[in-house]
C-alpha positions as CSV (number, residue, x, y, z in Angstrom):
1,X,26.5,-93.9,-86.4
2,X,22.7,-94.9,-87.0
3,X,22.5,-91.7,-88.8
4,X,25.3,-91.4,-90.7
5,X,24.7,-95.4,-92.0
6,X,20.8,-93.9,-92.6
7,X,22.2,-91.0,-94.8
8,X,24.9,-92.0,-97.5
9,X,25.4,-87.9,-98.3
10,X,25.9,-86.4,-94.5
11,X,29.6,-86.4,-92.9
12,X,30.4,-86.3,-89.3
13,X,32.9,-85.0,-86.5
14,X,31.9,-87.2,-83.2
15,X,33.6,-85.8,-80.0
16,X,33.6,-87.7,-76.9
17,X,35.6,-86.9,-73.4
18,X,35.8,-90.4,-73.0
19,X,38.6,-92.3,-75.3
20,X,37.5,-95.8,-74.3
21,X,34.0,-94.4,-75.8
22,X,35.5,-93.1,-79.0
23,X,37.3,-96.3,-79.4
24,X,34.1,-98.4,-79.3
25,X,32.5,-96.3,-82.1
26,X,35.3,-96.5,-84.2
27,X,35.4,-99.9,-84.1
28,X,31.5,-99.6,-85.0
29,X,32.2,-97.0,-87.8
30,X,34.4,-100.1,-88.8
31,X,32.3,-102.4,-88.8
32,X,30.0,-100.7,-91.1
33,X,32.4,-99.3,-93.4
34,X,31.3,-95.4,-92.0
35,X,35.1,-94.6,-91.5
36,X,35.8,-92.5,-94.7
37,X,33.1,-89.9,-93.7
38,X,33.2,-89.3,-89.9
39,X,36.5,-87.9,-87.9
40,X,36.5,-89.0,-84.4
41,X,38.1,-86.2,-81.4
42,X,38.9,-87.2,-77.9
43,X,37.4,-83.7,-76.6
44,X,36.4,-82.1,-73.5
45,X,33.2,-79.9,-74.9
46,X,33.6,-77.8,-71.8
47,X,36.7,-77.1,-71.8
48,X,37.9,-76.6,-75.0
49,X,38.7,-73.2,-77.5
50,X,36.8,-74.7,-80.7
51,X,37.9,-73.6,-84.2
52,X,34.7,-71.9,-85.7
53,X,32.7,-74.1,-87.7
54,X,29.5,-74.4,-89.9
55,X,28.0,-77.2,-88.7
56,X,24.3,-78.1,-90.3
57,X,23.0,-79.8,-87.4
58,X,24.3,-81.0,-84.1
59,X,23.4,-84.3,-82.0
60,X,24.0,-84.3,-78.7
61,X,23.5,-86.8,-75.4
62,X,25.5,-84.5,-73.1
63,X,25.9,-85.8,-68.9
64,X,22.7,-84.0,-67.5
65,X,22.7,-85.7,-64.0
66,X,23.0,-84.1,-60.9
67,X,25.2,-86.5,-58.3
68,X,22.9,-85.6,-55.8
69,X,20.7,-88.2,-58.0
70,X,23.1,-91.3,-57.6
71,X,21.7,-92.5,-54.9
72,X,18.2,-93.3,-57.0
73,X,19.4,-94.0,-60.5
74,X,19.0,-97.6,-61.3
75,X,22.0,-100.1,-60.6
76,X,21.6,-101.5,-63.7
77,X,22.2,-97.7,-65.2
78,X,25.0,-97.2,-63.4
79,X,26.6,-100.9,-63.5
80,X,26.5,-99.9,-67.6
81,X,27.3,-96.2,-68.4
82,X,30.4,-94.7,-67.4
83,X,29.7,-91.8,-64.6
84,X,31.6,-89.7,-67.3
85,X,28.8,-89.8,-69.3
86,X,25.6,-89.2,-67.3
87,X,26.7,-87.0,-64.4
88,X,27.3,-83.2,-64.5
89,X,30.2,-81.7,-62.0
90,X,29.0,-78.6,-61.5
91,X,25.8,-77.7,-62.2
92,X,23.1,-79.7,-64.7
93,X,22.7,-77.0,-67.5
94,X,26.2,-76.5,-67.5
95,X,26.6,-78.8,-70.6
96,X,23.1,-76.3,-72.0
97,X,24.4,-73.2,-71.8
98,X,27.9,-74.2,-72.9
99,X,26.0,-76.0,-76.2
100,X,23.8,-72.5,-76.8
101,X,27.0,-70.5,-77.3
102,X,28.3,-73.2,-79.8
103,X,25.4,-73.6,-81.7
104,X,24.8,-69.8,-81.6
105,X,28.8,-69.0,-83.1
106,X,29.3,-72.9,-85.2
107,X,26.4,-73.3,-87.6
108,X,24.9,-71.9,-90.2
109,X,21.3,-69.7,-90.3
110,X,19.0,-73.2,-91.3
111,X,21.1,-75.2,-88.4
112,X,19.6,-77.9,-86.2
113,X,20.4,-78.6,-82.4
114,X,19.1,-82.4,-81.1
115,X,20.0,-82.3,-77.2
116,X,18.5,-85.3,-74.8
117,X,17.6,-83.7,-71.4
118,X,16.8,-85.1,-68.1
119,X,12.8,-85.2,-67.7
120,X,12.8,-82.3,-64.9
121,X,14.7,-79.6,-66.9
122,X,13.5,-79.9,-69.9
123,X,11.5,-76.5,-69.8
124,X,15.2,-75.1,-68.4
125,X,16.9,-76.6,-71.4
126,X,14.0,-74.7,-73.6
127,X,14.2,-71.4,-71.5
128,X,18.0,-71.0,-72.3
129,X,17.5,-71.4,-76.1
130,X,14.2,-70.1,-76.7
131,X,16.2,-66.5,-76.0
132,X,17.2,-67.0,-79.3
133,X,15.7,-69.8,-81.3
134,X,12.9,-71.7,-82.3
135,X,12.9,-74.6,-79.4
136,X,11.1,-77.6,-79.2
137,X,10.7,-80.2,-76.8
138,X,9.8,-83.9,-77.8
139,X,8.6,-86.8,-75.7
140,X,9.7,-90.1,-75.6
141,X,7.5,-93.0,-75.7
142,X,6.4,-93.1,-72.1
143,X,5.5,-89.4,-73.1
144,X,8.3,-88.1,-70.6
145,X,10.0,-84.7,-71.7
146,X,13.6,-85.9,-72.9
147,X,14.3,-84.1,-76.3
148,X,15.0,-80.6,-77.4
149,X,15.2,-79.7,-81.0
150,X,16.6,-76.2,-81.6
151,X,16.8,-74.1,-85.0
152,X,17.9,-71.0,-86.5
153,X,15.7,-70.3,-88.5
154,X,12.0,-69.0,-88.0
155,X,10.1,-71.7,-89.0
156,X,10.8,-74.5,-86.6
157,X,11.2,-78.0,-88.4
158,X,12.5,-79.9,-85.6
159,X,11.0,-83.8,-86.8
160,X,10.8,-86.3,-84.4
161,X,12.2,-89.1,-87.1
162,X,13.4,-91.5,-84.9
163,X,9.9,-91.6,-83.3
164,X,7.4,-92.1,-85.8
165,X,7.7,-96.0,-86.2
166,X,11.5,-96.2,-87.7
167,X,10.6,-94.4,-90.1
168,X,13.2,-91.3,-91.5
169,X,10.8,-88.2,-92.3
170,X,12.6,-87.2,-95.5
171,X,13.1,-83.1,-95.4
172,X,14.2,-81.0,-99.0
173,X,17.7,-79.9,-97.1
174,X,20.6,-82.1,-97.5
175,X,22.9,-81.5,-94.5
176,X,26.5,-82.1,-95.0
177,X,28.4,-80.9,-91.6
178,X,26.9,-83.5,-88.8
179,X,28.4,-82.7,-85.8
180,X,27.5,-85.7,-82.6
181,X,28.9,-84.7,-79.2
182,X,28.1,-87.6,-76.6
């Protein structure tokens, strides 16, 4: 919702599995009047026959979480997010590859992939779409892998904006089609 409140001309679909989730950000899209340019989906991303698309960029957070790692994620983690949302069932680039054939089939040529990734496959997450695109990886502030930006086109122009002090870097593209998937 940051984004959309950030960029008056951009429009978004935001799918989450979770309806309690969904409800939340509607009441935040509410709250700060965003409710005439986003359309909200109760969706399961994995399991799902989408409706092709040409989406401009898409935002992800997707579960990336083995439960093997339960046991040492921090209780206060746990005691906050939904399980839903942080822990894969099958295997941890199943949410990856699923979001490769998506971006690959419902975007345009200039589009823009933003995935967070767990620290220790990042370089997995860049293998899978590096086959195809120009891939990036950004760190967070503790310099930990956690981002990939992905783009079609050959000149990668992935920007880091919400890292360089709160500060938007302004590109010459106005995106329309925002697609968030959490």
């Amino acid at each position: 919702l940051t984004l959309l409140n950030e960029r008056k001309e951009w429009k978004f679909d935001a799918w989450d599995i979770s309806a309690g989730a969904l409800e939340v950000a509607k009441k935040n899209a509410e709250k700060y009047d965003l409710t005439d340019r986003i359309h909200f989906s109760n969706i399961n991303f994995l399991n799902n026959d989408f409706q092709e698309n040409d989406y401009d960029i898409i935002v992800s957070n997707p579960p990336y979480i083995s439960k093997d790692e339960l046991k040492d994620i921090d209780q206060r983690v746990i005691a906050f997010e939904p399980h839903l949302a942080l822990f894969v069932n099958d295997h941890v680039m199943e949410f990856y590859e699923a979001l490769y054939h998506f971006f690959e089939s419902n975007t345009n040529e200039n589009a823009q992939l933003w995935m967070e990734t767990h620290q220790d496959y990042c370089e997995d997450v860049l293998r899978i779409f590096s086959q195809k695109f120009s891939s990036k990886k950004i760190e967070d502030f503790s310099q930990n892998p956690r981002f990939v930006c992905v783009t079609k086109s050959k000149l990668l122009f992935c920007f880091a904006f919400f890292l360089i002090k709160n500060k938007p870097i302004e590109t010459e593209a106005v995106s329309k089609n925002i697609l968030v998937n959490t």
